[in-house]
Every structure is written in structure tokens, then in C-alpha cells.
MDAnalysis code that builds the backbone (N, CA, C; Angstrom):
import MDAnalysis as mda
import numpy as np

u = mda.Universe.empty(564, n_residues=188, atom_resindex=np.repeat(np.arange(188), 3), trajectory=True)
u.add_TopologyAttr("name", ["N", "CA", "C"] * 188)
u.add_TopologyAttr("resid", np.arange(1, 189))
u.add_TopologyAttr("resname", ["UNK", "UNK", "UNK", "UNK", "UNK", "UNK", "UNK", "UNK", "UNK", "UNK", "UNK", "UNK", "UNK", "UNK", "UNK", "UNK", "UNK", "UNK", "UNK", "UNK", "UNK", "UNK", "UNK", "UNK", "UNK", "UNK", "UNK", "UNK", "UNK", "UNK", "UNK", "UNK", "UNK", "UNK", "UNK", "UNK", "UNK", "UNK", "UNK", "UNK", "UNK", "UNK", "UNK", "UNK", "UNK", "UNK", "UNK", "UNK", "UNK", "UNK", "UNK", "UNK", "UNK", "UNK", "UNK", "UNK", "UNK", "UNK", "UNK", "UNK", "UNK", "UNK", "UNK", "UNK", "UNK", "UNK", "UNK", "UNK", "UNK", "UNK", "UNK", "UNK", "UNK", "UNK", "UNK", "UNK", "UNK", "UNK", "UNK", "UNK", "UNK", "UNK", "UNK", "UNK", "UNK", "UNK", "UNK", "UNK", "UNK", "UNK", "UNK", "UNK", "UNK", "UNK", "UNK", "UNK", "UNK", "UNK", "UNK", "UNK", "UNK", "UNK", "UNK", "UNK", "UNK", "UNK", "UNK", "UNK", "UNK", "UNK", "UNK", "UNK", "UNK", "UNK", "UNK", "UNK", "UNK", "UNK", "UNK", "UNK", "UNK", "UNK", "UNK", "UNK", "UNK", "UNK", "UNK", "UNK", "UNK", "UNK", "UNK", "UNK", "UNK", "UNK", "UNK", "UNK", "UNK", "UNK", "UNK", "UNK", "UNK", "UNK", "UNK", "UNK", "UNK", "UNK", "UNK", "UNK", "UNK", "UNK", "UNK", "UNK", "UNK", "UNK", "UNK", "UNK", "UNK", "UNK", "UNK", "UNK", "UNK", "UNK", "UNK", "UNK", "UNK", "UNK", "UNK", "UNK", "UNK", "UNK", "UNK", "UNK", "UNK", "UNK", "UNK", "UNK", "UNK", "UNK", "UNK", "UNK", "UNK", "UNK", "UNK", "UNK", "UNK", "UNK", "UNK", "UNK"])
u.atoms.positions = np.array([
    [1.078, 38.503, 11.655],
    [1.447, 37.115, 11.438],
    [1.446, 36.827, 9.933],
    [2.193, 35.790, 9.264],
    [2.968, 36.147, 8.111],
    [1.725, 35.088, 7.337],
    [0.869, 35.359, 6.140],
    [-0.080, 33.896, 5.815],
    [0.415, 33.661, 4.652],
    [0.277, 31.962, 4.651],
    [1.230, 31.814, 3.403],
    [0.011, 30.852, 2.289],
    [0.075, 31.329, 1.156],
    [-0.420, 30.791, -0.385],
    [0.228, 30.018, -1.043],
    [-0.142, 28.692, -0.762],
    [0.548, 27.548, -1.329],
    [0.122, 26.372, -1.756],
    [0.168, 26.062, -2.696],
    [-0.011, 24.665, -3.157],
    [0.672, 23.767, -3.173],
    [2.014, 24.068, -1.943],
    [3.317, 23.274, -2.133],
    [3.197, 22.662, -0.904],
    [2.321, 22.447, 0.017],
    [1.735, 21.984, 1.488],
    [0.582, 21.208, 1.163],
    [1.054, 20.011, 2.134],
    [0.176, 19.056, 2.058],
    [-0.714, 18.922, 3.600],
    [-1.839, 18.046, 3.722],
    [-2.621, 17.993, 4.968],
    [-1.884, 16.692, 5.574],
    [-1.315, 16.678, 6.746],
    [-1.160, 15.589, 7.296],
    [-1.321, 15.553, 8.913],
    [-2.327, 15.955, 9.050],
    [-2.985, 15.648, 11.090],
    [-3.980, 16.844, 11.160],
    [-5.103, 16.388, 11.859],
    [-6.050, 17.340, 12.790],
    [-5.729, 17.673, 14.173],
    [-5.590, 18.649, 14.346],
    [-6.052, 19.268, 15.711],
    [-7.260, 18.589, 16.289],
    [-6.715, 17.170, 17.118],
    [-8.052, 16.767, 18.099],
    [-8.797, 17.162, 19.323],
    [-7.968, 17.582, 20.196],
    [-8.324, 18.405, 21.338],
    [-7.083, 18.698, 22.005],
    [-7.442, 19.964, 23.425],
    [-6.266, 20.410, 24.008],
    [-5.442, 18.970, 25.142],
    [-4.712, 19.714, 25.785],
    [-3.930, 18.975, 26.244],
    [-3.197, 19.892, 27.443],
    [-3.932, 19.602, 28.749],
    [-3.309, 20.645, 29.804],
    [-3.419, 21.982, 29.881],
    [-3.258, 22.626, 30.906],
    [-3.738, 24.570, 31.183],
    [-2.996, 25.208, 30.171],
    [-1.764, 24.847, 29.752],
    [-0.445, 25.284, 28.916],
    [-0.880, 25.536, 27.618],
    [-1.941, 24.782, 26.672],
    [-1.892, 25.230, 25.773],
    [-1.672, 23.959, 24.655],
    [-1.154, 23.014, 25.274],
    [-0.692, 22.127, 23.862],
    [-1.471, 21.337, 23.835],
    [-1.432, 20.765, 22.632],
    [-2.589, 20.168, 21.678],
    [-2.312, 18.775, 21.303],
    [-3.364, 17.966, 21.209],
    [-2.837, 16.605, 20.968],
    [-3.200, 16.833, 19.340],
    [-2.577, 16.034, 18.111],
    [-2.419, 15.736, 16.860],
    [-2.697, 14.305, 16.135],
    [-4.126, 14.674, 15.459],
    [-3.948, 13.060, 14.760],
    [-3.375, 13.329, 13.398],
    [-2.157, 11.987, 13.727],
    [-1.489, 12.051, 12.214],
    [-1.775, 11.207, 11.005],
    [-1.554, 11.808, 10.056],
    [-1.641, 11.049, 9.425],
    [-0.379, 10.242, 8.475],
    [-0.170, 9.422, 7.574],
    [0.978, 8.706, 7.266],
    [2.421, 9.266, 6.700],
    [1.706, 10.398, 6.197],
    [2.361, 11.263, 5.773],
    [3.066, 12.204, 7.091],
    [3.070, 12.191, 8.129],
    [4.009, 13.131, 9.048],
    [4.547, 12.571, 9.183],
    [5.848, 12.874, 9.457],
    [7.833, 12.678, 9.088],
    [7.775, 11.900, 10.978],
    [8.292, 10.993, 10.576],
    [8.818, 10.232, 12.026],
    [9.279, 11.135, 12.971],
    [10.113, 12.031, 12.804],
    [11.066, 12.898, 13.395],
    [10.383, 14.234, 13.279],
    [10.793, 14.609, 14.476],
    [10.209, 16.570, 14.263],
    [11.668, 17.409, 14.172],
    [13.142, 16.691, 14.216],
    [14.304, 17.066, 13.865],
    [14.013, 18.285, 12.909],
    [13.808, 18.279, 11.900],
    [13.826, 19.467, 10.904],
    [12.206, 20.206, 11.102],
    [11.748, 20.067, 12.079],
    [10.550, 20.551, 11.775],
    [10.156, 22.023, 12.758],
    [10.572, 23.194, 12.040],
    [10.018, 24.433, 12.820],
    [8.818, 24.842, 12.586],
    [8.287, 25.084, 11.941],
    [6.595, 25.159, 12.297],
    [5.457, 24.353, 11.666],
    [4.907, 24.394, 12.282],
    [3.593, 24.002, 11.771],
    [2.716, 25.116, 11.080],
    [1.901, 24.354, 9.966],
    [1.076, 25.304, 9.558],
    [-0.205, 24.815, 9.343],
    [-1.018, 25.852, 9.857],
    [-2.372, 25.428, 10.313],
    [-3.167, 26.655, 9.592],
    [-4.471, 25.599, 9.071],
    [-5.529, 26.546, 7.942],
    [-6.550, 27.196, 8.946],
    [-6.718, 28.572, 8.942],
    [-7.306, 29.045, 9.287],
    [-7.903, 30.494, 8.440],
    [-8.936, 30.711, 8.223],
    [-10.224, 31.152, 7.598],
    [-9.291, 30.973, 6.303],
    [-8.911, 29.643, 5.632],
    [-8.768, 29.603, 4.228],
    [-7.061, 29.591, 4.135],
    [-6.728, 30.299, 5.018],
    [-4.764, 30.975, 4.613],
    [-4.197, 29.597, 5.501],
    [-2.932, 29.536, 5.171],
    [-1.746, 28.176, 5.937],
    [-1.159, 29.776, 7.122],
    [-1.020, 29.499, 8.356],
    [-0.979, 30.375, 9.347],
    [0.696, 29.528, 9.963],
    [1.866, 29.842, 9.914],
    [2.925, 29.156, 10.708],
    [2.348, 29.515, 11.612],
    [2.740, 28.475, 12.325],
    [3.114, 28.142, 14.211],
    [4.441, 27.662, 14.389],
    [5.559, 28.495, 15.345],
    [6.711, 27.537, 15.885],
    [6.276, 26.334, 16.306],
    [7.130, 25.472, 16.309],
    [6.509, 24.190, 16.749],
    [8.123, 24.321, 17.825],
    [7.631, 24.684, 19.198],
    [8.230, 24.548, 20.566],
    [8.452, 23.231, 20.733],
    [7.718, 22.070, 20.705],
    [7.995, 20.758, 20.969],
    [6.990, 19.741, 20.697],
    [7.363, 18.617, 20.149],
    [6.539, 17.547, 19.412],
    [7.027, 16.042, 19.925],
    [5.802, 15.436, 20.628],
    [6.238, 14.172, 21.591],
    [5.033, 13.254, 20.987],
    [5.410, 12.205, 19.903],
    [4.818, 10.919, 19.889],
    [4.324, 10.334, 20.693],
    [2.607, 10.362, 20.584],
    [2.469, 9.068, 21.970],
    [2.369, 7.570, 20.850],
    [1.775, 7.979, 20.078],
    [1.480, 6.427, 18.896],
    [1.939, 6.700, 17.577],
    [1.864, 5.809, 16.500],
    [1.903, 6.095, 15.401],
    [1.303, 7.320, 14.524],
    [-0.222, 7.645, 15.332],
    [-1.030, 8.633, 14.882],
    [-1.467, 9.564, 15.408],
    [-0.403, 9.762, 16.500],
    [-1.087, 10.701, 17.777],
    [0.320, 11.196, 18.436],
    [0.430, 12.314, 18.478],
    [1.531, 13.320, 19.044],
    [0.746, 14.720, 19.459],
    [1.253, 14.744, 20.693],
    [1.151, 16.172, 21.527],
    [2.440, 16.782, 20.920],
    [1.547, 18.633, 20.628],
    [2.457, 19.943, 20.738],
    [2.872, 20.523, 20.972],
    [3.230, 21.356, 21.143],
    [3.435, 22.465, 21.780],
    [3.529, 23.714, 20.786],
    [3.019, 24.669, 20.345],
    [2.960, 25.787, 19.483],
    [3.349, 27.419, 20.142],
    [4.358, 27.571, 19.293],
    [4.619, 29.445, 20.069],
    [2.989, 29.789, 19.633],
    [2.640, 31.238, 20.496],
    [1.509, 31.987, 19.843],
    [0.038, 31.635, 20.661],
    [0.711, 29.827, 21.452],
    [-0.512, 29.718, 22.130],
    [-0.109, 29.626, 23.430],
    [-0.648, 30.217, 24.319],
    [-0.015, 29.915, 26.098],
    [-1.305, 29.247, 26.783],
    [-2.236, 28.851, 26.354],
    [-3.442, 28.755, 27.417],
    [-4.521, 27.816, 26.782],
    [-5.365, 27.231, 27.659],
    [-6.250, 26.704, 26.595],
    [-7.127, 27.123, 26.006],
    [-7.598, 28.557, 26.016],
    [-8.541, 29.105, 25.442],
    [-8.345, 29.285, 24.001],
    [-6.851, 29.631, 23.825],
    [-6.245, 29.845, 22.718],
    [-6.529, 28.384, 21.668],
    [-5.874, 27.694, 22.771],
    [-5.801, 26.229, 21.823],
    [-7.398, 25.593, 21.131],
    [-8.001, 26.056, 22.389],
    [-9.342, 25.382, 22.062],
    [-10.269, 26.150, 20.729],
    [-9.473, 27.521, 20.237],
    [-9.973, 27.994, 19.109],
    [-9.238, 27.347, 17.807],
    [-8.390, 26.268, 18.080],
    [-7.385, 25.430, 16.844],
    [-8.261, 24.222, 16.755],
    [-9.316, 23.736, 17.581],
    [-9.689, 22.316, 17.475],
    [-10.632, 22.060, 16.608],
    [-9.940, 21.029, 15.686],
    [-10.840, 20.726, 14.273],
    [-10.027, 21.097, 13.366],
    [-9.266, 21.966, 13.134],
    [-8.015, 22.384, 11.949],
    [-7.441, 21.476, 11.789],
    [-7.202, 21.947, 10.065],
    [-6.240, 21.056, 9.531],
    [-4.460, 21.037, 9.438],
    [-3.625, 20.245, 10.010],
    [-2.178, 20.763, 9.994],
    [-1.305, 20.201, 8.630],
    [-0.889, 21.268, 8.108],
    [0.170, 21.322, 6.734],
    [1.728, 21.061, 7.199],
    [1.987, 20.837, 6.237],
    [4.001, 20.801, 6.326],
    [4.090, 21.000, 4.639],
    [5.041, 21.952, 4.322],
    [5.474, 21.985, 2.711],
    [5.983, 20.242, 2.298],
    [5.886, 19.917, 1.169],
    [5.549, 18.606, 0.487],
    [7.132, 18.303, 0.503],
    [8.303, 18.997, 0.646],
    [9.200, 18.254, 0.969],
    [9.802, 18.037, 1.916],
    [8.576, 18.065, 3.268],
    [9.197, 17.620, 4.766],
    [8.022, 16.309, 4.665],
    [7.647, 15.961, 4.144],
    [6.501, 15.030, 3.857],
    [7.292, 13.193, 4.565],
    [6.623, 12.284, 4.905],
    [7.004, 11.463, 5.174],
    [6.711, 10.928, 3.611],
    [8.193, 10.420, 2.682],
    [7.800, 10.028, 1.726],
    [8.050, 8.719, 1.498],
    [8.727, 7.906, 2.286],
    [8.785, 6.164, 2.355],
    [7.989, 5.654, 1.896],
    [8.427, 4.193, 1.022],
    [7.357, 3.695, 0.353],
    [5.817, 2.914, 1.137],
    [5.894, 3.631, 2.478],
    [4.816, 3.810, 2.448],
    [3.364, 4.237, 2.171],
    [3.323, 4.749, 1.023],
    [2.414, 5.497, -0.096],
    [1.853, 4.063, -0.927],
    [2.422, 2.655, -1.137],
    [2.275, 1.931, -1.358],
    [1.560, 0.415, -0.174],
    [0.515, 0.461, 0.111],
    [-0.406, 0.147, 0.550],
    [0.003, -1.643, 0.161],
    [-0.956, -3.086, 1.249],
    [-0.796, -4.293, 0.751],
    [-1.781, -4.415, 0.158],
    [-2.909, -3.659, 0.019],
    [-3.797, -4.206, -0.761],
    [-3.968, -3.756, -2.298],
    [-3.305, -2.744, -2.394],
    [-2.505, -1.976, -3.984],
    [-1.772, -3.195, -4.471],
    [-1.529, -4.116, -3.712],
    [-0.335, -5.282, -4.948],
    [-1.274, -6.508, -5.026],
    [-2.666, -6.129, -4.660],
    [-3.429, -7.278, -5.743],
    [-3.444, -6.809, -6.963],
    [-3.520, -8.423, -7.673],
    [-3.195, -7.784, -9.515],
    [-1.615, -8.147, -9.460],
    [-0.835, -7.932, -9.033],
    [0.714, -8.001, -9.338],
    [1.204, -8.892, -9.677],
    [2.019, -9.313, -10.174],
    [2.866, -10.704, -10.737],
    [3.579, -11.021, -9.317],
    [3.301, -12.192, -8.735],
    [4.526, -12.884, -7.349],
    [5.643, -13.220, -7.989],
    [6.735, -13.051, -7.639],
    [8.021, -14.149, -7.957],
    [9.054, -14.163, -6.696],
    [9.581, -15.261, -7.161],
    [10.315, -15.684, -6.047],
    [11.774, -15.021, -5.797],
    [12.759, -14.788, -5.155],
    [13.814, -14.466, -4.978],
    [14.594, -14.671, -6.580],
    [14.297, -16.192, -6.810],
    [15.148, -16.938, -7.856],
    [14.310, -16.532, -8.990],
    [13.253, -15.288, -9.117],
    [12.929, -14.691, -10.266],
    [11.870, -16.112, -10.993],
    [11.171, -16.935, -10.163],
    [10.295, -17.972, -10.658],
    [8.996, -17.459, -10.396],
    [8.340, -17.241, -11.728],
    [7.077, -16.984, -11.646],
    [5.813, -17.558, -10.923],
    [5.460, -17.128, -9.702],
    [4.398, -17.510, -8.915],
    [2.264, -17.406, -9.326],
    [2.226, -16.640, -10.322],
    [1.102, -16.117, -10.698],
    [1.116, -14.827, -10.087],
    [-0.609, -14.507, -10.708],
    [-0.912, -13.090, -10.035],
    [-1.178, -13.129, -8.582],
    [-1.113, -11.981, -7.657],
    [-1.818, -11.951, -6.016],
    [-3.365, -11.708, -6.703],
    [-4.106, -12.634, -6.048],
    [-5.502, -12.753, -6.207],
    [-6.552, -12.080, -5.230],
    [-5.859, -11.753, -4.157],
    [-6.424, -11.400, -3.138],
    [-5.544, -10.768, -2.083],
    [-5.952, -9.754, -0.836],
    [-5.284, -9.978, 0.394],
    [-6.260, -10.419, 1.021],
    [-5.784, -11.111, 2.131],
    [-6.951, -11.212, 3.440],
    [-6.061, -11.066, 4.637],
    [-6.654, -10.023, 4.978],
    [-6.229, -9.450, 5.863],
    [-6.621, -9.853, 7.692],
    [-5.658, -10.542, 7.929],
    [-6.191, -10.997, 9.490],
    [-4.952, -10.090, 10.518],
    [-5.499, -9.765, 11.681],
    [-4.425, -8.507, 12.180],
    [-3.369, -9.323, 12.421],
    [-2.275, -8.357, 12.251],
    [-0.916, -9.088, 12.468],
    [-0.577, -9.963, 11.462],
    [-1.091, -10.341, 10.719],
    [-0.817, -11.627, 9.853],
    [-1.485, -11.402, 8.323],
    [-1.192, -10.382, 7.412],
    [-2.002, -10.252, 6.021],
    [-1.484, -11.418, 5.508],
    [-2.058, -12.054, 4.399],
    [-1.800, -13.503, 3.612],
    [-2.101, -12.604, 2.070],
    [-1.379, -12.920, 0.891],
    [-1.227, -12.783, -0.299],
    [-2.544, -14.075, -0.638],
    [-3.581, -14.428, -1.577],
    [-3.478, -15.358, -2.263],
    [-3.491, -15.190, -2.981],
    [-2.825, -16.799, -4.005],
    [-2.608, -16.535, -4.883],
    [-2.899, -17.972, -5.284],
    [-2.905, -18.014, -6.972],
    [-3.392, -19.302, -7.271],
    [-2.456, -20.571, -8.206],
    [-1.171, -21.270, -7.698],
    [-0.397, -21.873, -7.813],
    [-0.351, -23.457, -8.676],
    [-0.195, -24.104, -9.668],
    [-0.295, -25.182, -10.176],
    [-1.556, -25.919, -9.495],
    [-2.510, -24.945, -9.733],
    [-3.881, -25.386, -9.429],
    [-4.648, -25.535, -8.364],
    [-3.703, -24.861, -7.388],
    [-3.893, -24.723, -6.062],
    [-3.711, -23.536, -5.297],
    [-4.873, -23.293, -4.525],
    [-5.040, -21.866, -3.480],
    [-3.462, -21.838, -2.589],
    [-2.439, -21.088, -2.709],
    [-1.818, -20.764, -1.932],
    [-1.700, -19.656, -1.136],
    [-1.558, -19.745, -0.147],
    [-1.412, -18.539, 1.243],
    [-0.312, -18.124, 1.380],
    [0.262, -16.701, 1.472],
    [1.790, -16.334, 0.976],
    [1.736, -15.214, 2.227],
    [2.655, -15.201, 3.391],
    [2.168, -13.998, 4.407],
    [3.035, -12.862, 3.552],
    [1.989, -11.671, 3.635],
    [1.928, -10.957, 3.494],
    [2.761, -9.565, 4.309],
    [4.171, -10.101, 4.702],
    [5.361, -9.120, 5.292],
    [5.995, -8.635, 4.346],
    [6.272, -7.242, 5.125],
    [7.308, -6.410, 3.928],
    [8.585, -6.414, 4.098],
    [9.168, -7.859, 5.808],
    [10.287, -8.074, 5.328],
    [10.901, -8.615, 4.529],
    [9.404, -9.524, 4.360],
    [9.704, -10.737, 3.082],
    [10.136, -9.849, 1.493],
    [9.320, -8.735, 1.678],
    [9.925, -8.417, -0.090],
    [11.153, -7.862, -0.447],
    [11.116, -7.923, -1.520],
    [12.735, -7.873, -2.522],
    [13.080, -7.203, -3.129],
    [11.838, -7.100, -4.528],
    [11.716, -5.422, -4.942],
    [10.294, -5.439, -5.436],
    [9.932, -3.673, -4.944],
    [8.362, -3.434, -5.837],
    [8.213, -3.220, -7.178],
    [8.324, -3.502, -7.953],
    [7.899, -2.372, -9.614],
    [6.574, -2.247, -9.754],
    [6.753, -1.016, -9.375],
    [5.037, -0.321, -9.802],
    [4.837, -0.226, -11.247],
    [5.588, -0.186, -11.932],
    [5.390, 0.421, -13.679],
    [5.082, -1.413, -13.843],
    [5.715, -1.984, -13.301],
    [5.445, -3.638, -14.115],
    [4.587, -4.281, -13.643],
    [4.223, -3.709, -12.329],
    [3.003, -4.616, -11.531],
    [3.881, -5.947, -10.778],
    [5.283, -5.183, -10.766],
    [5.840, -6.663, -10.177],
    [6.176, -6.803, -8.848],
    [6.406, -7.903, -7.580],
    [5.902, -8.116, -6.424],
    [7.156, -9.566, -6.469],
    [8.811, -8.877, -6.196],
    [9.668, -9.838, -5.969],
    [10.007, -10.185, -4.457],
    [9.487, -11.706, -3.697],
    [10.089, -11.657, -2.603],
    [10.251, -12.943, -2.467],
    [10.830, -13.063, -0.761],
    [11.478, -14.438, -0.570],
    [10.505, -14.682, -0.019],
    [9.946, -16.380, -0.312],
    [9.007, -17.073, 0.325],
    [9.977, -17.872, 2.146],
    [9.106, -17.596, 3.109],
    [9.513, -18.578, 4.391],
    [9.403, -19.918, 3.619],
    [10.812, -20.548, 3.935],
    [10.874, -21.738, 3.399],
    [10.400, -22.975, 3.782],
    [9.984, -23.924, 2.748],
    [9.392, -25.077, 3.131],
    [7.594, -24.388, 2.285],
    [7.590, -23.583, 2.466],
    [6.170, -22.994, 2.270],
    [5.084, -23.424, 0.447],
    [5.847, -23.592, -0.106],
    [5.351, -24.198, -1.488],
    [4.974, -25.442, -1.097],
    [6.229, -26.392, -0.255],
    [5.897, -27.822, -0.487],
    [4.993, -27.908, 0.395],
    [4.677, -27.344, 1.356],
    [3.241, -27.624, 2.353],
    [2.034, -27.633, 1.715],
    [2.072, -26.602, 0.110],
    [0.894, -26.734, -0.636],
    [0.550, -28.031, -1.590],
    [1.938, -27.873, -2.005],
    [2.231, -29.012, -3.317],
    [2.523, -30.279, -2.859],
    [2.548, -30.821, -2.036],
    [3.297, -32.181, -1.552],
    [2.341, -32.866, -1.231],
    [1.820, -33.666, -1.887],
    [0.367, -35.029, -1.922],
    [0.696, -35.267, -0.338],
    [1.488, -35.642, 0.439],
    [1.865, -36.283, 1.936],
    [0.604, -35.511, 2.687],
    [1.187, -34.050, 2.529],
    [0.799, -32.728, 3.187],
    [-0.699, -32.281, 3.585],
    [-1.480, -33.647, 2.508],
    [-2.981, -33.048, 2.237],
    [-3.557, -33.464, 3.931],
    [-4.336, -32.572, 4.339],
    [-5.452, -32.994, 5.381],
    [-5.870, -33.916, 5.437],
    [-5.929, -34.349, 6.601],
    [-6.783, -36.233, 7.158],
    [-8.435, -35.453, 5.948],
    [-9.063, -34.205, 6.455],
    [-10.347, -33.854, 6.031],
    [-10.598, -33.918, 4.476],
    [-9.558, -33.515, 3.910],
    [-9.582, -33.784, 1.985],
    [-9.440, -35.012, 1.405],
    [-9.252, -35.782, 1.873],
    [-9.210, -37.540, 1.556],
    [-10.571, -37.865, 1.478],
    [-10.473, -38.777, 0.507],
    [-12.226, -39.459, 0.608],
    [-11.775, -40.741, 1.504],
    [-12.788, -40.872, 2.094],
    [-12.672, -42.098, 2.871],
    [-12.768, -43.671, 1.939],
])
């Protein structure tokens, strides 16, 4: 079996446990494995130190982070159950490279602006509630809440720290508009 020396392979999933008499293996992934197993003939898996190919027979998504295998080389589970705990490689240009490498909580610090290129301040914060991240940020003297979607953005610049997107509209004047304030923020 052919072992390969490389620094051109990256780690992206463990071998979690088997999966049926057959041999295949369930996979936790990580962000970095390619949506698609289209271009993907083997896997390579570290064993005593060396990257070891495996055909990769067949690769079925159950979640975002979890796909069953299928590997030539293994027919049984005895086999498989000597893979559990390994780490699985792919050379760095089958890599999932979408700007997903760019994280929401990496664009605190960033300059906000609006579509129309109007300076919003810096993101001060995320707060992160599931389904729903919020930007804040701190606006003509006031805490504003900015959701935190990446359909909303426009463009990233990482070299500038800049963070261009379209605000859901109406959304400034709900902050800024004296009408708008809470029955609770009024003095009586």
C-alpha cells in the first residue's frame, strides 16, 4: 500500500465509529470537507504517522458534520473498528475553501457600512442567539442591533477591516426615531 509524505494535506474529519457488518464508517467533518464527494477518490487516513489512501467507494451526508463511508481495503467491521479515532486528510486543493474560513465573530472590530457606503461605526460585539446572531454596534449615541445574516452582506475586506451590507429596512429609524422609544424609557 502506497504511504504518502506530505505537507500538502490537511485534517478535515475523525473516524467516529463503524457503521453496519460491511465495514463503513461514520465521519465527523469538519468545515473544511468539500460539500460534494464528486471529485473525491480517496481518502487519506494517518496511520502510525504516514497519510495511508483509501478508495473512497461511497460517501452519503447525513448532516453538515457527519457522513457515512464506504472505503476499498475494508470489508468488515473488524477492519473498520481498527480506523476508529483517526484522523482523515484530503490534499489542500480539494479543501472546502468558501469564505467560510471567515467566521461572525472575526468581524468584531470591523467598520459597518451601509449599501450606500454610509459609515455605521465599528461592530462592537456579536451576540449570538441561535438562529438569529445580532452585530452591535454603537450609532449616534445609541446601542444598535444589526442581524447578523450573510445574506445581508455586500462585501468583506479583510485587509480593511471592512463589513459592507444592506440593512432590513426601516431598521435605523426604529433606533433613531424619538416616537419609537419604549412606554419603559420615558420618565413618568
Amino acid at each position: 500500500m502506497l504511504v504518502i509524505h506530505s505537507k500538502d494535506y490537511s485534517q478535515v474529519a475523525t473516524i467516529g465509529k463503524t457503521h453496519g457488518l460491511e465495514g463503513a464508517l461514520n465521519l465527523q467533518l469538519s468545515d473544511q470537507f468539500p460539500n460534494s464527494a464528486d471529485n473525491l477518490d480517496f481518502l487519506f487516513i494517518l496511520r502510525e504517522g504516514h497519510l495511508v489512501p483509501y478508495p473512497l467507494q461511497s460517501l452519503e451526508f447525513k448532516t453538515n458534520d457527519l457522513a457515512l463511508a464506504e472505503l476499498g481495503f475494508i470489508d468488515n467491521k473488524d477492519q473498520a473498528r481498527e480506523l476508529l479515532g483517526e484522523a482523515v486528510f484530503l490534499p489542500i486543493n480539494q479543501l472546502n475553501t468558501q469564505e467560510q474560513s471567515l467566521s461572525l465573530a472575526s468581524l468584531v472590530g470591523f467598520s459597518l457600512f451601509t449599501e450606500q457606503n454610509i459609515p455605521l461605526g465599528n461592530i462592537d460585539d456579536l451576540i449570538e442567539i441561535p438562529n438569529n446572531p445580532l452585530f452591535q454596534i454603537e450609532y449616534q449615541g445609541k446601542e444598535i442591533l444589526i442581524p447578523a445574516n450573510e445574506s445581508l452582506f455586500l462585501e468583506i475586506d479583510e485587509e480593511t477591516k471592512v463589513l459592507r451590507m444592506q440593512l432590513p429596512a426601516g431598521l435605523l429609524d426604529l433606533y433613531l426615531n424619538d416616537e419609537n422609544q419604549d412606554e419603559f424609557d420615558k420618565p413618568e
